[in-house]
N, C-alpha and C positions, 0 to 999 in steps of 0.2 A: 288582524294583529300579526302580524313579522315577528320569527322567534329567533333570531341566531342560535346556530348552533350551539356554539360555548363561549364563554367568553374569554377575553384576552390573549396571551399566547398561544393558546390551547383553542383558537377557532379550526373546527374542519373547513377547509376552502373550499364549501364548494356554494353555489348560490343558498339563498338563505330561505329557509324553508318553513313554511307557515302552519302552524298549528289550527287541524279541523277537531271537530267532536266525535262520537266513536262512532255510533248509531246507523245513518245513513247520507247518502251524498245531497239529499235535497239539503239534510240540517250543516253543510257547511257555510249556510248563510246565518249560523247563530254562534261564530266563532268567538271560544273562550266566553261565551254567558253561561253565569250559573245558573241552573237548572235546580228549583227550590228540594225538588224530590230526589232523592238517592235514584242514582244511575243503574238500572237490572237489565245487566248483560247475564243471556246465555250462556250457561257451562259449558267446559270442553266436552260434546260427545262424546261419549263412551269413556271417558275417564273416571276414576274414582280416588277421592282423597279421605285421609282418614292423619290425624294430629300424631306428631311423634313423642314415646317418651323415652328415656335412657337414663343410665344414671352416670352420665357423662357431667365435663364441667368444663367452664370457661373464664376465663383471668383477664385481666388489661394487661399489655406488653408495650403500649406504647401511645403517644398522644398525639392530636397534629391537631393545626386551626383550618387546614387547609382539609374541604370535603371532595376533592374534583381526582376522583382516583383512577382514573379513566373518562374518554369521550364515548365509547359504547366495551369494546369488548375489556374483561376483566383479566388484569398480566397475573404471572406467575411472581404471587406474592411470599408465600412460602414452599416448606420444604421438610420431608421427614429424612435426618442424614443419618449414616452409619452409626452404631451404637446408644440408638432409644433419643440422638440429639435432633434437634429443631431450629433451621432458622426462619428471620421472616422481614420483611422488607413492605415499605408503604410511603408514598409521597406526605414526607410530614414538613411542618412548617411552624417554628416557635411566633410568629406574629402575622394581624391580621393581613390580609388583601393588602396589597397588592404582592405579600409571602417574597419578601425579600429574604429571609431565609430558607425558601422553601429548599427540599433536596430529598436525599435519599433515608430515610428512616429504617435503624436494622435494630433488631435485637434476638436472641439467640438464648436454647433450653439446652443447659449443660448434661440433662439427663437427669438432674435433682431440681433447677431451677431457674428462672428465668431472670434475665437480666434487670436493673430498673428500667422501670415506665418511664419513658424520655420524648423529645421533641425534639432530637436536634440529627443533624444532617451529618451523612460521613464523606457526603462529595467536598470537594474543594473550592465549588464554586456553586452558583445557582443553577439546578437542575428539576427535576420531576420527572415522573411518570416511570418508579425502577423496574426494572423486572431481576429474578432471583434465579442462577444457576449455580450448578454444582459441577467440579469437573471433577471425578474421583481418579482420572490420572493423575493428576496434578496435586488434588488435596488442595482445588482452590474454591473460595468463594467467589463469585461474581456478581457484580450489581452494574447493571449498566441502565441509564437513564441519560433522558434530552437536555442540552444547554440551554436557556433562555435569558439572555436578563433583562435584569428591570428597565421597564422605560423603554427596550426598542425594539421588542417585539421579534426580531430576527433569532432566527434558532442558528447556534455553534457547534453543533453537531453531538455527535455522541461520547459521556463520559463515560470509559469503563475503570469501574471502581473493583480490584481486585485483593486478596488474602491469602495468604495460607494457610491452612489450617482452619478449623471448625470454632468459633466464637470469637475466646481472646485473641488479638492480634493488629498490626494496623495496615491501615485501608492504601492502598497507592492509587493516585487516580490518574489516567490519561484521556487527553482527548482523542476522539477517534470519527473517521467517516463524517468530518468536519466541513466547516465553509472552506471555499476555493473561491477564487476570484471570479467564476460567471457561476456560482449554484450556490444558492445557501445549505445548512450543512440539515440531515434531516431529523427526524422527530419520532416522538413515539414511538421506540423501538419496542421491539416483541423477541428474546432469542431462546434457541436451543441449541444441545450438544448433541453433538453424532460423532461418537470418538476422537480424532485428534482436531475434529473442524464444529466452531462453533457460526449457526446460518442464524443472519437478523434480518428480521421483516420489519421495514417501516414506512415514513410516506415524507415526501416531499411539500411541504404546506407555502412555507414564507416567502414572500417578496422581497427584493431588495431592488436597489437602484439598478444593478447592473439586470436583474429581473422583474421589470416590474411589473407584467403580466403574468406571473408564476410560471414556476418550473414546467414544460412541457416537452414529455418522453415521447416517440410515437405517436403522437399526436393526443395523449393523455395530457390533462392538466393536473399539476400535484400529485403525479403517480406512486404510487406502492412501489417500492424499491427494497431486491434483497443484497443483503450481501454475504461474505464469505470469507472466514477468518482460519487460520491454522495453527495449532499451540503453538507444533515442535521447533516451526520455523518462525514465529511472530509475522506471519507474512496475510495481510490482507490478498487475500488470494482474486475474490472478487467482491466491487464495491459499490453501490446505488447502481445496479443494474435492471432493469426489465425480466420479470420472471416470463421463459415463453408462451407466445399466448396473448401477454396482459398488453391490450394494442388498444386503439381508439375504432376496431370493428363492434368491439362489446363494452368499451369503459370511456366514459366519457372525462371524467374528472375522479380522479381518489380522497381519499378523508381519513380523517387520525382515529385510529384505533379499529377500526372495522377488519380485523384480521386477527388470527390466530397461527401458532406452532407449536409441532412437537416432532421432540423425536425420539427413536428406540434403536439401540443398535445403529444399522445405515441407513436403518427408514429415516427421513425427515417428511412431515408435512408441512403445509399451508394452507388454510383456509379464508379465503376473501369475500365480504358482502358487502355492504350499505343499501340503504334504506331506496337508490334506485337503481342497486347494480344486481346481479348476480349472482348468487352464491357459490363458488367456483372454489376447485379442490385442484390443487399442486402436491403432486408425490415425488419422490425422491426416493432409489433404493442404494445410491450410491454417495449418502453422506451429503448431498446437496450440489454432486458436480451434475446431474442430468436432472430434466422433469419432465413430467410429463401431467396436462393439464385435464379434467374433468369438470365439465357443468354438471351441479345438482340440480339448480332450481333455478332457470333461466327469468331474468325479468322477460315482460313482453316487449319492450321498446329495447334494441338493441344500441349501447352509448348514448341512452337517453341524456337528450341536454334542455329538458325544463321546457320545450314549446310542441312538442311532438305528443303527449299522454292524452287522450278524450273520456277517459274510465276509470273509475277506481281498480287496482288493482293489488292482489297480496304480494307482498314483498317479506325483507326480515330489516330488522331495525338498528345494523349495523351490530351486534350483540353476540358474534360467533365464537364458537369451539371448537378446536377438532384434538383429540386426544389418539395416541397409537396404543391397540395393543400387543404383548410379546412375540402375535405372528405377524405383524406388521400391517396390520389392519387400519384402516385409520376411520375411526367415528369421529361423526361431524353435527353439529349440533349449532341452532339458531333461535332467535324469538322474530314469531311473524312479525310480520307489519303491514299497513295496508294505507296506498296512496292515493291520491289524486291529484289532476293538474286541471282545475276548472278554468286558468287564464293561461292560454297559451303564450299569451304576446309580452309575461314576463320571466323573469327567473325565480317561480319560484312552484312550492310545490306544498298539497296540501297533504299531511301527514293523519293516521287514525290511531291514539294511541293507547284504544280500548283495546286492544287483542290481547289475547288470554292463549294463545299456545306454545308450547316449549317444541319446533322441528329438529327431527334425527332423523339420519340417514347413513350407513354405511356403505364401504366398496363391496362386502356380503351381497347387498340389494340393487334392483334394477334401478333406476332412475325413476318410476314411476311408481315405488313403494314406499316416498318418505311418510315417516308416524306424526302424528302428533304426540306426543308422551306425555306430557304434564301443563297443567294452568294452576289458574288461578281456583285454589280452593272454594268449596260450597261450605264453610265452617258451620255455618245454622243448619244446614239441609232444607232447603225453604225450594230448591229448584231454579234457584236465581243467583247471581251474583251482586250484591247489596253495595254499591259505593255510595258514600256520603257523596251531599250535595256538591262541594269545592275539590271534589278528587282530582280535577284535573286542572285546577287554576294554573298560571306560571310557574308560581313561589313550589307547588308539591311534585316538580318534574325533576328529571334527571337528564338534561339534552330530549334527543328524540327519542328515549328509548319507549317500550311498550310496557302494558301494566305488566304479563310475565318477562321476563329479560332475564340476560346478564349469567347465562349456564359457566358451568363451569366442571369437569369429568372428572374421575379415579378410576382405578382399579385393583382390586386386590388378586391376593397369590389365585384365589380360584376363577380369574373373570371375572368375577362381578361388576358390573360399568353403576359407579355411583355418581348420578347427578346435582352438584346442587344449582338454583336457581335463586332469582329474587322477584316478590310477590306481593302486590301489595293485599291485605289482609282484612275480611271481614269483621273480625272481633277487635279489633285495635283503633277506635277513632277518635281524631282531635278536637278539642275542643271550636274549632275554627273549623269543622266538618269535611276535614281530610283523613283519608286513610291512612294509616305506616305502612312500612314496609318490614317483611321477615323475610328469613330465608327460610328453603324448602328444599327436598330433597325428594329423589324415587333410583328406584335402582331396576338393573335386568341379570339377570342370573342366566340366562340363555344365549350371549351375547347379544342383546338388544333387539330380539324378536318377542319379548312379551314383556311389559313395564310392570312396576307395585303404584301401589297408591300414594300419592303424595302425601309427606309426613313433613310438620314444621321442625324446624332444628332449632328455632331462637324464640318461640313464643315464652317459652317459662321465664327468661330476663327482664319481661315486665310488661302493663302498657304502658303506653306514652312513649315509647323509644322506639327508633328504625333503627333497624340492621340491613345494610348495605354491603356493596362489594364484596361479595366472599369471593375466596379465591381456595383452593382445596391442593395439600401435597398429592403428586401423582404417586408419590412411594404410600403404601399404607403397611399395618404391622395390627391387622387387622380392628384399626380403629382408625377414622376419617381424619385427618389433623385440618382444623380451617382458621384460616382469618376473616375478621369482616370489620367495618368500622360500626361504632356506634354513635347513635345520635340523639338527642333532646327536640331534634327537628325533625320537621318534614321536606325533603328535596333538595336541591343542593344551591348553597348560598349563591344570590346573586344581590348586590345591593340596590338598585332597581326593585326587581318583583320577588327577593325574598332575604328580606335585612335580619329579618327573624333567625332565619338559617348560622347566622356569626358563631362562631361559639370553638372552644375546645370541644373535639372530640376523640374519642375513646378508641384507641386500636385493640381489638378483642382479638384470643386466640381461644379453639374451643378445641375438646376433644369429643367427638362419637365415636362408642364402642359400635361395631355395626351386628351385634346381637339384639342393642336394642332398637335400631333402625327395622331388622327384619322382623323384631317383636311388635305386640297389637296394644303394649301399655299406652296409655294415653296421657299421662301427667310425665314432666322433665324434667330429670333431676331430682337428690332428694330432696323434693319438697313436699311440705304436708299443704293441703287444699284448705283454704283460711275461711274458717266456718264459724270463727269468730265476728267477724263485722263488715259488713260494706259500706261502701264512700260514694255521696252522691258529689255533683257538681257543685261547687262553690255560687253563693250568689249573694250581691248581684255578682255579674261579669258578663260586659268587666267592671270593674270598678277604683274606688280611689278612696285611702286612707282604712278603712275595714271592710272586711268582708267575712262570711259565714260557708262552712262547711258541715253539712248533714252526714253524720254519723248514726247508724245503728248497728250496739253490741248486742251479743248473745248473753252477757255476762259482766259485773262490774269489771272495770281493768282501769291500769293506765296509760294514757296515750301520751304518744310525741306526734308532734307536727315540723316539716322543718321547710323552708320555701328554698328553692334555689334560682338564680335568672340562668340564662340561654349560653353563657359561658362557664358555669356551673359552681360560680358562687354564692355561697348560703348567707341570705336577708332575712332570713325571721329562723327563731327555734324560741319551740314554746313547750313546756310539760303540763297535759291536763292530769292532774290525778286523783283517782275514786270514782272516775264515769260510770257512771250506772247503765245496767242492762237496757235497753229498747232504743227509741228514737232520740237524738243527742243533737246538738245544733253549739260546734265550735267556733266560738268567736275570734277571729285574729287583728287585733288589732294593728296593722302596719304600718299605719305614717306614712310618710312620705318617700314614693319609689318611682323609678323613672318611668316614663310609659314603657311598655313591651310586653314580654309574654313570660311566666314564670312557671316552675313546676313545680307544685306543692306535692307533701308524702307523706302520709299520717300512716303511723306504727304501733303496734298493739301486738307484745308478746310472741315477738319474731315475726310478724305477717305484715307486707306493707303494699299498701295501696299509693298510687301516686294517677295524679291529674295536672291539667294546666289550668292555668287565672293568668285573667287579661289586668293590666293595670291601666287607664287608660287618662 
């Protein structure tokens, strides 16, 4: 089975790449079957995880129908600004597929509070994928995000959505690093500031008539292109150029989002992968006018083009980070990946996207000291890693990425390098025998020569829901500030192999104190541990017209039940009252409901449990 990359606008060009099983290379001959028994992959060696608690908290700030917030690596979505304020930014979209008004979604904490929860776009036209700066010469906001519109596929280049001032204010939007008569304009921008020069990394993708073999730099196809902008003078200084180095000796073909920046001061970096390139580090000590290039993690085939591979081999799953810090250090961060190419004589390639490790490496270290830091947690302590039987169907993936992915860095006044990540999670499974996803965090207090234990940051939000994308301000005020989206689903809608995916979803903002990151509590939030009652599965299910829900209290109470479907409209509420202590069995009568998946939630005395039911 043929996985394309992503769909629609948003496809990485490069050949289409086939989803293998995690295991080993005999079983890519049982590709995409499920596997009756829960998948037990080995833990990260030598790592240890332990649950996080804090008494931190998180709010909705905003809403989008649209789940695709990224192709692998996660942009800089928020930001902690001068005086205790906060803005935050995320591809949001008032209506379904095909998000005709998708754009740039912002909202912003005046320091008492946040703006309303909304879905609508500040670009002028249809756009996606923002990323959020700050220029404090200037007192400006920045969002800059890709052009696409509907229906033709061709990218318009780049909208930079500019402000002045911190919240209130309005947006002016100009095109920029646009189509020309022989280049379409490019995509997936990533930017940083380095005093009076703001440098964008992005990639070349779309075809047009006057291109219709895609764009090829140096013998790259769809290349990584940066450029180079300057406040004082408004002058594109330089524009979709070749960073040195990035040639068709080591890179065959580029892809959208497999890239990272930052910058501090006049450091600027760059950090470049995909799932068969590279891992490769661009430095900058002079604001982005010089670089100079560094391999971390060489693949083995060098400008691998899909017929040359006879081995699996580890790779990273296009899912990079590199963060600077105050000495200009730049740490660089990835999620393995591991490939294969069993049929040489096509384009394509067989992907493993059971891997479980979070790689770091700094310019501190030789080349041949990169860590493993973090995975996928042991939550049971069983010695195994537990995945339901469907963990890896179509419908529970996110593109190519791997079960750990998707890092993302801080740092606070004293060093400390805090990571979060995204995981998918033994305690959390669906009724359909998929995993969720949380997020996770670990930290290094040594600049990154000794890691903590990985701590969940979003489990006390509930089961039944993923949390996705986080993105983390690089300022802290020693408390982590993150966004992430949340979800009622599992992996990201495609209407093909995951219809279930549709829905509104939740733009979340959290705050962690990082005293209780460094602390050993294990409950998040105040919340009290519900020792009142638990909820079994619904049955049957799925089912049509009624269905039963197993209830036992500790104690007479009374309960509410309330059902919601997958765009988060509520279909049943019901009051049982007087339930008597022990085994209980609630009947819900509900008629007639379309087929799909819904999420019931029965509450009892501030404690709420929630599940899914099939209606079928």
């Amino acid at each position: 089975m043929a996985l394309s990359l992503l769909a629609g606008a948003a496809i990485a060009q490069k050949p289409v790449i086939q989803n293998g099983p995690n295991v080993s290379r005999e079983a890519t001959k049982s590709v995409d079957r499920a596997d009756p028994s829960p998948v037990r992959i080995a833990p990260s060696a030598g790592i240890t995880y332990k649950a996080l608690g804090k008494k931190s908290f998180a709010t909705k700030i905003g809403e989008t129908q649209n789940d695709q917030q990224t192709n692998a690596t996660i942009y800089r979505h928020t930001q902690l600004l001068p005086g205790g304020k906060v803005s935050a930014t995320w591809t949001t979209s008032s209506d379904p597929s095909p998000y005709s008004t998708r754009g740039s979604g912002y909202n912003h904490f005046d320091g008492s509070s946040w703006g309303q929860a909304n879905s609508t776009r500040i670009d002028a036209e249809r756009s996606g994928f923002p990323c959020y700066v700050y220029n404090p010469t200037t007192n400006e906001e920045i969002i800059t995000s890709h052009i696409v519109k509907v229906g033709t596929g061709n990218a318009g280049g780049i909208l930079m959505n500019r402000k002045t001032g911190l919240g209130a204010g309005t947006w002016t939007s100009n095109t920029v690093l646009d189509t020309i008569a022989t280049l379409p304009g490019v995509l997936w921008n990533q930017t940083a500031i380095s005093g009076d020069y703001m440098i964008v990394i992005a990639s070349y993708t779309d075809s047009t008539p006057t291109q219709p073999n895609r764009v090829v730099m140096d013998g790259v196809r769809t290349p990584q292109v940066y450029s180079r902008y300057q406040f004082s003078t408004n002058t594109w200084l330089v524009k979709n150029q070749l960073l040195p180095g990035y040639d068709n000796s080591r890179v065959y073909a580029g892809g959208g989002d497999n890239y990272s920046i930052d910058a501090n001061g006049s450091n600027v970096a760059i950090l470049i992968g995909g799932l068969t390139d590279d891992v490769a580090l661009w430095k900058s000590t002079d604001a982005g006018a010089t670089w100079t290039k560094t391999i971390i993690d060489s693949f083995p085939v060098p400008a691998y083009d899909y017929k040359t591979l006879f081995d699996t081999t580890f790779s990273n799953d296009g899912a990079v980070h590199v963060s600077l810090d105050n000495s200009g250090t730049a740490h660089c961060f990835w999620a393995l990946a591991r490939v294969l190419d069993a049929n040489v004589d096509d384009n394509t390639v067989t992907y493993f996207p059971g891997q479980v490790n979070l790689m770091y490496w700094n310019e501190g270290m030789s080349l041949d000291s990169i860590q493993a830091i973090a995975g996928m947690p042991d939550e049971n302590n069983n010695q195994a890693l537990d995945l339901a039987a469907s963990w890896n169907d179509a419908g529970a993936r996110y593109g190519n990425h791997s079960i750990v992915t998707m890092p993302y860095a801080a740092m606070d006044e004293n060093g400390t390098i805090f990571v979060v990540y995204s995981s998918l999670t033994e305690d959390d499974i669906s009724t359909d025998s998929k995993n969720f996803r949380d997020v996770y965090c670990v930290f290094s207090k040594d600049g990154g020569k000794t890691w903590s234990e990985s701590k969940n940051l979003t489990s006390w939000l509930g089961l039944n829901v993923e949390q996705i994308f986080a993105s983390v301000s690089k300022n802290m005020d020693g408390r982590l500030h993150m966004t992430f989206l949340q979800k009622l689903s599992i992996g990201r809608y495609d209407a093909s192999t995951n219809p279930g995916a549709a829905g509104i979803h939740d733009v979340m903002y959290m705050v962690i104190d990082t005293a209780d990151i460094f602390g050993s509590i294990t409950s998040i939030g105040e919340v009290r541990t519900n020792e009142l009652f638990t909820v079994g599965q619904n049955y049957p299910n799925p089912f049509n017209g009624s269905t039963t829900i197993p209830v036992s209290f500790q104690r007479t109470t009374d309960v509410n039940v309330t059902v919601i479907d997958m765009v988060g409209k509520e279909v049943y509420n019901q009051n049982f009252e007087n339930i008597s202590s022990g085994n209980n069995n609630l009947k819900l009568e509900m008629g007639s409901l379309p087929t799909g998946i819904y999420l019931y939630t029965v509450e009892a005395d501030g404690f709420k449990v929630s599940r899914r039911m099939i209606v079928e």
